[in-house]
C-alpha positions, 0 to 999 in steps of 0.5 A, a space after each residue: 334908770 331906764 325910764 325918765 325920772 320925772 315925778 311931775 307934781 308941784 308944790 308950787 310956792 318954791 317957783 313964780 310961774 308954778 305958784 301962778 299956774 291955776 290947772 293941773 296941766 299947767 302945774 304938771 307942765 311946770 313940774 316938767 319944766 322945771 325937770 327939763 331945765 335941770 332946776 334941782 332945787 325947785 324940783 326936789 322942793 315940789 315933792 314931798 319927802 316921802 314922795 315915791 315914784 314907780 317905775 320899770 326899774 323899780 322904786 324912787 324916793 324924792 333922792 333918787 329923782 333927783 339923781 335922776 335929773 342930774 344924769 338927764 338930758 331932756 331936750 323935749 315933752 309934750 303932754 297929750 290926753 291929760 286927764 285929772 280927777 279930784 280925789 277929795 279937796 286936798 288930793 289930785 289924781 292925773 293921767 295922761 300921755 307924754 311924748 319925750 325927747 331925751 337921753 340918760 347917761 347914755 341911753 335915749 330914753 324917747 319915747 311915749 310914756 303913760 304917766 300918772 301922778 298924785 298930789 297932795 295939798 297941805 295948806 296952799 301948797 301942792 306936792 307930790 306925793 306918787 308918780 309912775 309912767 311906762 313907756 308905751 308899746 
């Protein structure tokens, strides 16, 4: 893959700070986290199964995230111009900026990436449903 796997989104019952966490940015920040401390577990179980992600590379299932983890080095992301609007009570649109710091396999994959997510409730948990980012030019 070319681009970070990162499908932030949450269903934040599977780890302590996310199931706390009350905003979309800090549900997106934990998402991120958890990616960032290669918690595979507890980031495959905030997607849904039939998650997907798009990117430059092409299309992921919640798998292939995954995958994409475990080939991942993220030493870092900040996330600015966060921006979230309520699609209807149980689905959550965010865009923002993400600056990383990272590799993958071999190739650094830093960068300013514009990203957007897509989560879905069912019952009092949030899970991912969609994410796409582009590296910024």
């Amino acid at each position: 893959m070319k681009t970070i796997s990162i499908a932030a989104l949450a269903a934040f019952a599977l780890t302590p700070f996310a199931a706390q966490a009350a905003t979309p940015l800090e549900k997106e920040t934990a998402i991120w986290q958890a990616f960032k401390d290669k918690k595979a577990d507890t980031f495959k179980g905030m997607l849904e199964p039939g998650f997907v992600a798009v990117y430059e590379d092409g299309n992921k299932t919640r798998d292939q995230e995954v995958q994409g983890l475990k080939a991942t080095k993220l030493d870092s992301f900040k996330i600015s111009n966060f921006n979230h609007r309520l699609i209807d009570p149980e689905d959550v649109l965010m865009t923002y900026t993400v600056e990383v710091k990272g590799m993958q396999g071999k190739t650094d994959v830093s960068g300013v990436y514009h990203a957007a997510s897509l989560w879905h409730r069912s019952g009092s948990m949030w899970r991912g449903v969609y994410h796409s980012e582009v590296k910024a030019k």
